[in-house]
FIDOGU-691779 format. One record per residue (C-alpha): residue in one letter; y, z, x. Coordinates in nm, 3 decimals, decimal comma, always signed. Layout:
<atom code="A" Y="Y" Z="Z" X="X"/>
...
END
This chain:
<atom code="X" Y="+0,000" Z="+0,000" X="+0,000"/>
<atom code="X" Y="+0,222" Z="+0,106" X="+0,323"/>
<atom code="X" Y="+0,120" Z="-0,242" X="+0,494"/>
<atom code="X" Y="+0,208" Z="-0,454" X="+0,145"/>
<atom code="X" Y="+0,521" Z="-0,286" X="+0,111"/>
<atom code="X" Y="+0,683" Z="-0,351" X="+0,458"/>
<atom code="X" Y="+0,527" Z="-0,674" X="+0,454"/>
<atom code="X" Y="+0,794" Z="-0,731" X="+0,162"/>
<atom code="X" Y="+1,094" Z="-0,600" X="+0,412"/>
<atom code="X" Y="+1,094" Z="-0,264" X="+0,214"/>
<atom code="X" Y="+1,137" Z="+0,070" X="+0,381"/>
<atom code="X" Y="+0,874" Z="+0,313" X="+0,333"/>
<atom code="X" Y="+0,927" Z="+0,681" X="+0,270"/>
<atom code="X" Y="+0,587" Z="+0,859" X="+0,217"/>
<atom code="X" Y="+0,475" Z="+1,202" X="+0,138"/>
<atom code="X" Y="+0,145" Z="+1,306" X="+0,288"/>
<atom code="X" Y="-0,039" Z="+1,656" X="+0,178"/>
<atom code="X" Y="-0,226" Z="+1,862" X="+0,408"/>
<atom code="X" Y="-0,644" Z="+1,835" X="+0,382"/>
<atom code="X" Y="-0,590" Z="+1,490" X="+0,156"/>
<atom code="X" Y="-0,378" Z="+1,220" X="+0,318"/>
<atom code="X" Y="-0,532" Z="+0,989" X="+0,626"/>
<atom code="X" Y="-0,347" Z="+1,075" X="+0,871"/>
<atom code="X" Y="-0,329" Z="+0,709" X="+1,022"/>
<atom code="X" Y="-0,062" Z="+0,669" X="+0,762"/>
<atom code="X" Y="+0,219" Z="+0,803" X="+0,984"/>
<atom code="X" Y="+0,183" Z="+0,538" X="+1,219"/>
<atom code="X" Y="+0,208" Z="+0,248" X="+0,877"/>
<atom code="X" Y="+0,552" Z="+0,396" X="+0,720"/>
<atom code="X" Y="+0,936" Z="+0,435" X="+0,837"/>
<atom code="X" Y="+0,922" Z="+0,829" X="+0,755"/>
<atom code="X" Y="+0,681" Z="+1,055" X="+0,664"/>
<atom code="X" Y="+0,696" Z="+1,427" X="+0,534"/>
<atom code="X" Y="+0,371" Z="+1,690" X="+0,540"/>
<atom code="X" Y="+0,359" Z="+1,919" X="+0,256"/>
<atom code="X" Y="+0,137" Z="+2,130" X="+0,061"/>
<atom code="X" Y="+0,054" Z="+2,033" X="-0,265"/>
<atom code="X" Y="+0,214" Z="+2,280" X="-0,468"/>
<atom code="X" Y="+0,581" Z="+2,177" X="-0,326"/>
<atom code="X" Y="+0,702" Z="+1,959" X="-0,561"/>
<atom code="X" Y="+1,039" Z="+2,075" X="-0,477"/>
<atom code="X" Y="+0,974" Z="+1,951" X="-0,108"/>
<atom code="X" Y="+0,819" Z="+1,640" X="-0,238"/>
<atom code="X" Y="+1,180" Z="+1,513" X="-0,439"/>
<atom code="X" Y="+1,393" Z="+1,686" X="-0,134"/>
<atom code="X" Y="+1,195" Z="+1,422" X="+0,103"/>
<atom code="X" Y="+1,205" Z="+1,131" X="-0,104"/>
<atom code="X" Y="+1,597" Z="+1,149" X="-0,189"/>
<atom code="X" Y="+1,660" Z="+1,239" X="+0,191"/>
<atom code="X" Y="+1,507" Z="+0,930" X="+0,282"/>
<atom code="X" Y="+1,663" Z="+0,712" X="-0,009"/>
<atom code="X" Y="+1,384" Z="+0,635" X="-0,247"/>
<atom code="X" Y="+1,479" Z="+0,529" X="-0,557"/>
<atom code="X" Y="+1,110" Z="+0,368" X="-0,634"/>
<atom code="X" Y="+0,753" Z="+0,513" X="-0,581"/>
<atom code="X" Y="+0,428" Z="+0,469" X="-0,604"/>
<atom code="X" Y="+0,106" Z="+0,730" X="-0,650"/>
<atom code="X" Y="-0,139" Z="+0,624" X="-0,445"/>
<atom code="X" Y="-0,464" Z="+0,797" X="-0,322"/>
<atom code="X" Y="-0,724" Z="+1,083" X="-0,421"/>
<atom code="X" Y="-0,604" Z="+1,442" X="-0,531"/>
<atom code="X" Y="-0,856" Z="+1,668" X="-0,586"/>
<atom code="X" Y="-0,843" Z="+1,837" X="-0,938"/>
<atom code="X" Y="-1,031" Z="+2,053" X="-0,863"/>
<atom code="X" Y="-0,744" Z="+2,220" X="-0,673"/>
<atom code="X" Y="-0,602" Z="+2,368" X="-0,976"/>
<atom code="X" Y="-0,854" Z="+2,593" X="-1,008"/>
<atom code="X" Y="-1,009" Z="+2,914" X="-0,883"/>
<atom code="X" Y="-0,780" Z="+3,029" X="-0,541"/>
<atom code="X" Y="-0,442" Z="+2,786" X="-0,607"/>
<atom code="X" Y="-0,233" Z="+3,020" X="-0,294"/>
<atom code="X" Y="-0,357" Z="+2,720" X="-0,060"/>
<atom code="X" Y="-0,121" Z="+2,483" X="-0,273"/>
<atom code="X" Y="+0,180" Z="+2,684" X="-0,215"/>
<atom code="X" Y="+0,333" Z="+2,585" X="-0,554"/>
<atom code="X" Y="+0,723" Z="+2,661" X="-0,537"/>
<atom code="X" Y="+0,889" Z="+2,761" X="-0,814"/>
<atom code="X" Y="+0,965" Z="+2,388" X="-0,971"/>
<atom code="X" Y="+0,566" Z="+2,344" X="-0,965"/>
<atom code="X" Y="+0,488" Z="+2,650" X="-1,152"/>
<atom code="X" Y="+0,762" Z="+2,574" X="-1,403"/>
<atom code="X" Y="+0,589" Z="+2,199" X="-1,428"/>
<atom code="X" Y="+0,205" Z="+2,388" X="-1,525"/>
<atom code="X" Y="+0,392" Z="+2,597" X="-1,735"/>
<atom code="X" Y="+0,518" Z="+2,349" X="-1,949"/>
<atom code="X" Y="+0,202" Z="+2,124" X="-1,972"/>
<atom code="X" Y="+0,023" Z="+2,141" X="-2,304"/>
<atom code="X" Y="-0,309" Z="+2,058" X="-2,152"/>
<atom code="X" Y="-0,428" Z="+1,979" X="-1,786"/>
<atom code="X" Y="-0,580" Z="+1,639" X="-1,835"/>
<atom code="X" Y="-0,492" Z="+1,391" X="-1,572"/>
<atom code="X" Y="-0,235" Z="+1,201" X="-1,817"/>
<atom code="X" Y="-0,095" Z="+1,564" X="-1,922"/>
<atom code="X" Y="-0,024" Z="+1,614" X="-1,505"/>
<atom code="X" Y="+0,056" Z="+1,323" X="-1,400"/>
<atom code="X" Y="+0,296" Z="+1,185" X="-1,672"/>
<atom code="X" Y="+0,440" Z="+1,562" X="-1,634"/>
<atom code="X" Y="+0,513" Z="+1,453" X="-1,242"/>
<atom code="X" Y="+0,663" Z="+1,073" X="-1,338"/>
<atom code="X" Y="+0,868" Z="+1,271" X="-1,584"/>
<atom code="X" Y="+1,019" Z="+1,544" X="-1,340"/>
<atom code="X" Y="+1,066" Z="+1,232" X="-1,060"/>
<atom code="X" Y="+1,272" Z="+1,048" X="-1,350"/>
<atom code="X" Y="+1,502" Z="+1,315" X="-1,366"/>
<atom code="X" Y="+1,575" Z="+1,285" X="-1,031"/>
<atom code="X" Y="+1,662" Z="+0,897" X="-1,081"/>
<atom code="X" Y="+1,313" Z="+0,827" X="-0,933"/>
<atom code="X" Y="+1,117" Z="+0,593" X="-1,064"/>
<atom code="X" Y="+0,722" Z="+0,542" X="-1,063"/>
<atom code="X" Y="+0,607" Z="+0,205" X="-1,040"/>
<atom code="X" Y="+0,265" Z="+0,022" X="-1,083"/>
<atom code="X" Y="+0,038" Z="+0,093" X="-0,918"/>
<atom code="X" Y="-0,076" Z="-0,240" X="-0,863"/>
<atom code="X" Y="+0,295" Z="-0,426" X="-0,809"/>
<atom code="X" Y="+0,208" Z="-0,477" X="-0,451"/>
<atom code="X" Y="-0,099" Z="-0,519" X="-0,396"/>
<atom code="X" Y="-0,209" Z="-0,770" X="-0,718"/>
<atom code="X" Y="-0,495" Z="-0,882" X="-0,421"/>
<atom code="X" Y="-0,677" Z="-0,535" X="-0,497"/>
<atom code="X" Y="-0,761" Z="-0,599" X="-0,838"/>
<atom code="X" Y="-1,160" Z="-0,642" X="-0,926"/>
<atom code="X" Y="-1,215" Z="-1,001" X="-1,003"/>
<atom code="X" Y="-1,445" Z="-1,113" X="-1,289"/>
<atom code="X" Y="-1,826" Z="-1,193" X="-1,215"/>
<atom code="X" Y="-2,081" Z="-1,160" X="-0,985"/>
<atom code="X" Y="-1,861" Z="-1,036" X="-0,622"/>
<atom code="X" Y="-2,211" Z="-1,030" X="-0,405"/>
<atom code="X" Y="-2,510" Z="-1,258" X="-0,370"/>
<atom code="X" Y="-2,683" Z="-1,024" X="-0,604"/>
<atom code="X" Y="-2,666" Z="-1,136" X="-0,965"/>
<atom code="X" Y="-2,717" Z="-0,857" X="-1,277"/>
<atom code="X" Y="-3,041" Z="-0,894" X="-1,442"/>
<atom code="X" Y="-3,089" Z="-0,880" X="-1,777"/>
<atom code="X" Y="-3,151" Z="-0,572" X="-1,779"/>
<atom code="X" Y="-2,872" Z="-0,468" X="-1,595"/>
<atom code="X" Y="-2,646" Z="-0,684" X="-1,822"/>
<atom code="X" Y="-2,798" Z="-0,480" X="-2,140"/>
<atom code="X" Y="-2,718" Z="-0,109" X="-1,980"/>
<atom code="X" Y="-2,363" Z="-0,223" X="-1,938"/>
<atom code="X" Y="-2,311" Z="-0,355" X="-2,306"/>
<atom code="X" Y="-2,464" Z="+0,002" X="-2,366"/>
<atom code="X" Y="-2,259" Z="+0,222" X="-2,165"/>
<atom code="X" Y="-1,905" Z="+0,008" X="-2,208"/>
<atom code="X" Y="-1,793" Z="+0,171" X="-2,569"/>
<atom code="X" Y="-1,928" Z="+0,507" X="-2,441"/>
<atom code="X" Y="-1,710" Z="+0,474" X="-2,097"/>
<atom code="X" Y="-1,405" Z="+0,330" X="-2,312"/>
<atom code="X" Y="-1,473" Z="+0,659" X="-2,574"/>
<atom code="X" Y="-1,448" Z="+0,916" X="-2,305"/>
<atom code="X" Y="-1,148" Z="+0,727" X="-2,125"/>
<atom code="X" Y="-1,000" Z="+0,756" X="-2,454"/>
<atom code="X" Y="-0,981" Z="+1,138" X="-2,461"/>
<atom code="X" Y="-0,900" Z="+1,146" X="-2,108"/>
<atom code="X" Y="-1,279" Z="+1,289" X="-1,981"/>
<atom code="X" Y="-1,319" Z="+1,008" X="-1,743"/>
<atom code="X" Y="-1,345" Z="+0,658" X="-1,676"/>
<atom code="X" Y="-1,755" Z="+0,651" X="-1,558"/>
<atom code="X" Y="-2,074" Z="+0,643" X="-1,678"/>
<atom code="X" Y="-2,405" Z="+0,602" X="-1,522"/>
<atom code="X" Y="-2,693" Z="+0,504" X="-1,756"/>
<atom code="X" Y="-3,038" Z="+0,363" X="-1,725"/>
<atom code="X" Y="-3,260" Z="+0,200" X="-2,003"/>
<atom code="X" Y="-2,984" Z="+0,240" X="-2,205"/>
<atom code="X" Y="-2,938" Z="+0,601" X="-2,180"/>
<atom code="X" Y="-2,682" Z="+0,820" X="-2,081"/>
<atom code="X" Y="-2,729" Z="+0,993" X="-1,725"/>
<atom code="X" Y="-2,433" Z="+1,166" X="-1,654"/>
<atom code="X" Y="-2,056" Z="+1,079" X="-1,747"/>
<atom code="X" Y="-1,755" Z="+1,127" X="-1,479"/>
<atom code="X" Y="-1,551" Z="+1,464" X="-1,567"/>
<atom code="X" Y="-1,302" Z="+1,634" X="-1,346"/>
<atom code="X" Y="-1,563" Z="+1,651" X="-1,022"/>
<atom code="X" Y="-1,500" Z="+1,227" X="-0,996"/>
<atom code="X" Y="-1,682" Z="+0,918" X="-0,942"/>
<atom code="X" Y="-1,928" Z="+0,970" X="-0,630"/>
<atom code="X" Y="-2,049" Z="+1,342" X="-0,740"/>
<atom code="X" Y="-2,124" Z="+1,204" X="-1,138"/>
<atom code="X" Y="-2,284" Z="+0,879" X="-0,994"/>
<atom code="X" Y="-2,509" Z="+1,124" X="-0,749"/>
<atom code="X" Y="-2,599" Z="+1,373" X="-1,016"/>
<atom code="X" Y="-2,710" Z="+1,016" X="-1,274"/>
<atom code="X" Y="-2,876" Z="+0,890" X="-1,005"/>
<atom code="X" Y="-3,095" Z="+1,187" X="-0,923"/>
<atom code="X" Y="-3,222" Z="+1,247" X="-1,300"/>
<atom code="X" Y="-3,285" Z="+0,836" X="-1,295"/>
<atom code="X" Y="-3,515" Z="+0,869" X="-0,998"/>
<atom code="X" Y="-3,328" Z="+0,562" X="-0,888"/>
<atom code="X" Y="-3,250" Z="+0,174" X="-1,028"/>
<atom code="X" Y="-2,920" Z="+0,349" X="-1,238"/>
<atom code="X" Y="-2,641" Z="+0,089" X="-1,323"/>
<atom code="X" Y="-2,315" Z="+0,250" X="-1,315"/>
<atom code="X" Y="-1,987" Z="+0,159" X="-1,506"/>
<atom code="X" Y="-1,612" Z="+0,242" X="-1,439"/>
<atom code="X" Y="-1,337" Z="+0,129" X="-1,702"/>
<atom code="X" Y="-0,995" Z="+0,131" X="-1,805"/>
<atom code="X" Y="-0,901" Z="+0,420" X="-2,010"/>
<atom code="X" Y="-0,739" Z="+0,344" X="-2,377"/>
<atom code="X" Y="-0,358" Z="+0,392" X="-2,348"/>
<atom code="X" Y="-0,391" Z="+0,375" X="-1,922"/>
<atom code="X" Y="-0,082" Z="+0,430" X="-1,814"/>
<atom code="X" Y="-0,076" Z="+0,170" X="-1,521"/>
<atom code="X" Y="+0,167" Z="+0,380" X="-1,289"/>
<atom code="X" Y="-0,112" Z="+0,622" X="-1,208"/>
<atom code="X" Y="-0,500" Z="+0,663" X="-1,195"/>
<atom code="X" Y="-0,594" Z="+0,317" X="-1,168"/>
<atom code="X" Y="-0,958" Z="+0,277" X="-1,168"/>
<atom code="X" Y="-1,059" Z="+0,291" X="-0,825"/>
<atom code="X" Y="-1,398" Z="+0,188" X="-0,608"/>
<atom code="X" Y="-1,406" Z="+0,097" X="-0,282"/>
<atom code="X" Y="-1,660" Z="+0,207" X="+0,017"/>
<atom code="X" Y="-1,741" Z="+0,555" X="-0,099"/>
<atom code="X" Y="-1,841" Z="+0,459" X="-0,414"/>
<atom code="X" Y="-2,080" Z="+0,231" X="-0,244"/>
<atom code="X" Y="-2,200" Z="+0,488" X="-0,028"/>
<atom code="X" Y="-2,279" Z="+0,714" X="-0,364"/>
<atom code="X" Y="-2,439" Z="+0,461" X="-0,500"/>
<atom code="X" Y="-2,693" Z="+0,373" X="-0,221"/>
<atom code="X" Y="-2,738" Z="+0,748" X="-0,175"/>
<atom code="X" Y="-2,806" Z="+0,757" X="-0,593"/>
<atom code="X" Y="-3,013" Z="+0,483" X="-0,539"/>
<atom code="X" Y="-2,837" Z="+0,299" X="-0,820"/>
<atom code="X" Y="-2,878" Z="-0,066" X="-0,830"/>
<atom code="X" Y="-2,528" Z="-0,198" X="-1,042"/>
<atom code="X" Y="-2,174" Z="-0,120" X="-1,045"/>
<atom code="X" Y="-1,996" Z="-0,295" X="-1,273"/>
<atom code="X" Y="-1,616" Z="-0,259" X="-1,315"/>
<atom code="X" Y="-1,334" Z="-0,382" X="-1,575"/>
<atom code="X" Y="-1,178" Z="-0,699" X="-1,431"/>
<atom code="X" Y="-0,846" Z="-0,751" X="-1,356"/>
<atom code="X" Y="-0,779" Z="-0,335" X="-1,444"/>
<atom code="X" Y="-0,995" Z="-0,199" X="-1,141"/>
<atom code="X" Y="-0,853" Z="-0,165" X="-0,795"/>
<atom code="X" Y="-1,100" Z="-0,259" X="-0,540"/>
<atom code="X" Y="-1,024" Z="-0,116" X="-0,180"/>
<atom code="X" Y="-1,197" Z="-0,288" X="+0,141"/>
<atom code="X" Y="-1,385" Z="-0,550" X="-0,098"/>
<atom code="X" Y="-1,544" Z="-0,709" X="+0,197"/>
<atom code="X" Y="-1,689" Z="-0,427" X="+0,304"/>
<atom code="X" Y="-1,800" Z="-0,312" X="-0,025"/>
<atom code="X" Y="-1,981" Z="-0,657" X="-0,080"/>
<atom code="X" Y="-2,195" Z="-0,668" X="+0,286"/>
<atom code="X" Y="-2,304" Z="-0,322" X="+0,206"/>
<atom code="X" Y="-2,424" Z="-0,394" X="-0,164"/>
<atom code="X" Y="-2,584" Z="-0,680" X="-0,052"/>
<atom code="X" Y="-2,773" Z="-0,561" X="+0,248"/>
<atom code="X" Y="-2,869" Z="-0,251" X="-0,021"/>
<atom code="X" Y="-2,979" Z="-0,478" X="-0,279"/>
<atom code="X" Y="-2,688" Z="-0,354" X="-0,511"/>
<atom code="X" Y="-2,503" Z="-0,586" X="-0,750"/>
<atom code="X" Y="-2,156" Z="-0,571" X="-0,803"/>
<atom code="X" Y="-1,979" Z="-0,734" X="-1,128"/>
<atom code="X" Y="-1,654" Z="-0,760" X="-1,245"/>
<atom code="X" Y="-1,669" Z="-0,733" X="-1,664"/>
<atom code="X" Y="-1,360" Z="-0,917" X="-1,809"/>
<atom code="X" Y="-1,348" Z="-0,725" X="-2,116"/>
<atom code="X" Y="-1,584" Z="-0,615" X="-2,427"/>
<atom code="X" Y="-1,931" Z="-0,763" X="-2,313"/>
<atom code="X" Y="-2,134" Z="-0,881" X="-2,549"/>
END
């Protein structure tokens, strides 16, 4: 996102968080700020400072985070009065909560997908390893399951095999749910990752990319299948030689299948 952005003659101001941000990103961006993640008053202070009037979310935050011990976040007073206010802690009641407080400050949260249009999952077969039929008929299963739970903001995965349900992505993410459905399906589990009903495309993107791979070999699933043209893929090359040396297929679903 750093590279695409430059690449455009922007300047980049980033904000990295201790234990979650790569950090290899220092050396791709003009400026860059460590913080914990409970200063949200630190996080506006360093993006006016450095002029940003446009952001974007990129990256995986742990959920989890929220819960049990929170003194490692070191959440300022601006945080706290953020939680307080939420009506619920789903990731749309957090995150919208954030691109609300960062519009106040005349900041505003773009697309996630504005720069980097290249990332987006591409419909069909990605590998040389085509669906079979099979396959095909777990994903018209699972895909008005995966779109129900997206729709109350549960999660955007399923993993299912003979046309059942095998587990179903919650707060603990992608690779841990596709693990836990691949253990009970004692391998050969297709997995599915969607969209979510009302997505709001500035944050939360579905996202796969060479973890997810690695969960899935590990699972020993044998499909991932994705919503086209709504599903970032990171390091697709990568993703593909490893899928195909594993004897995983990889598809690209360009809406409802039937």
């Amino acid at each position: 996102m750093a590279r695409a952005a430059r690449a455009r003659g922007l300047r980049v101001v980033a904000v990295a968080f201790h234990g979650d941000t790569d950090p290899a990103l220092e050396a791709e961006v003009d400026s860059l700020r460590w913080l914990h993640l409970g200063e949200l008053g630190g996080v506006i202070d360093a993006l006016r400072r450095g002029g940003a009037r446009d952001t974007v979310m990129i990256g995986k935050i742990w959920k989890t985070s929220l819960y049990g011990d929170t003194a490692p976040l070191r959440p300022d007073a601006r945080a706290l009065a953020l939680l307080a206010r939420l009506r619920d802690r789903s990731d749309d009641g957090i995150l919208g909560a954030l691109a609300d407080e960062l519009a106040r400050e005349g900041i505003v949260l773009r697309d996630q997908t504005e720069l980097v249009p290249e990332l987006m999952a591409p419909a069909g077969a990605w590998g040389g390893i085509a669906p079979t039929a099979a396959q095909r008929a777990d994903v018209v299963f699972a895909w008005p399951i995966a779109k129900a739970l997206g729709a109350v903001d549960v999660g955007q995965t399923v993993v299912v095999k003979d046309r059942a349900v095998l587990a179903v992505e919650a707060i603990e993410g992608t690779d841990a749910a596709i693990r836990r459905g691949g253990a009970l399906a004692g391998g050969g589990a297709c997995v599915l990752k969607v969209w979510k009903p009302g997505q709001d495309p500035r944050f939360d993107y579905p996202t796969v990319g060479p973890d997810t791979l690695e969960a899935l070999v590990e699972a020993g699933a044998s499909l991932l299948a994705v919503e086209a043209g709504r599903t970032l893929v990171l390091e697709r090359d990568s993703v593909v030689r490893l899928a195909d040396a594993q004897g995983v297929a990889l598809v690209g679903v360009p809406g409802e299948p039937a």
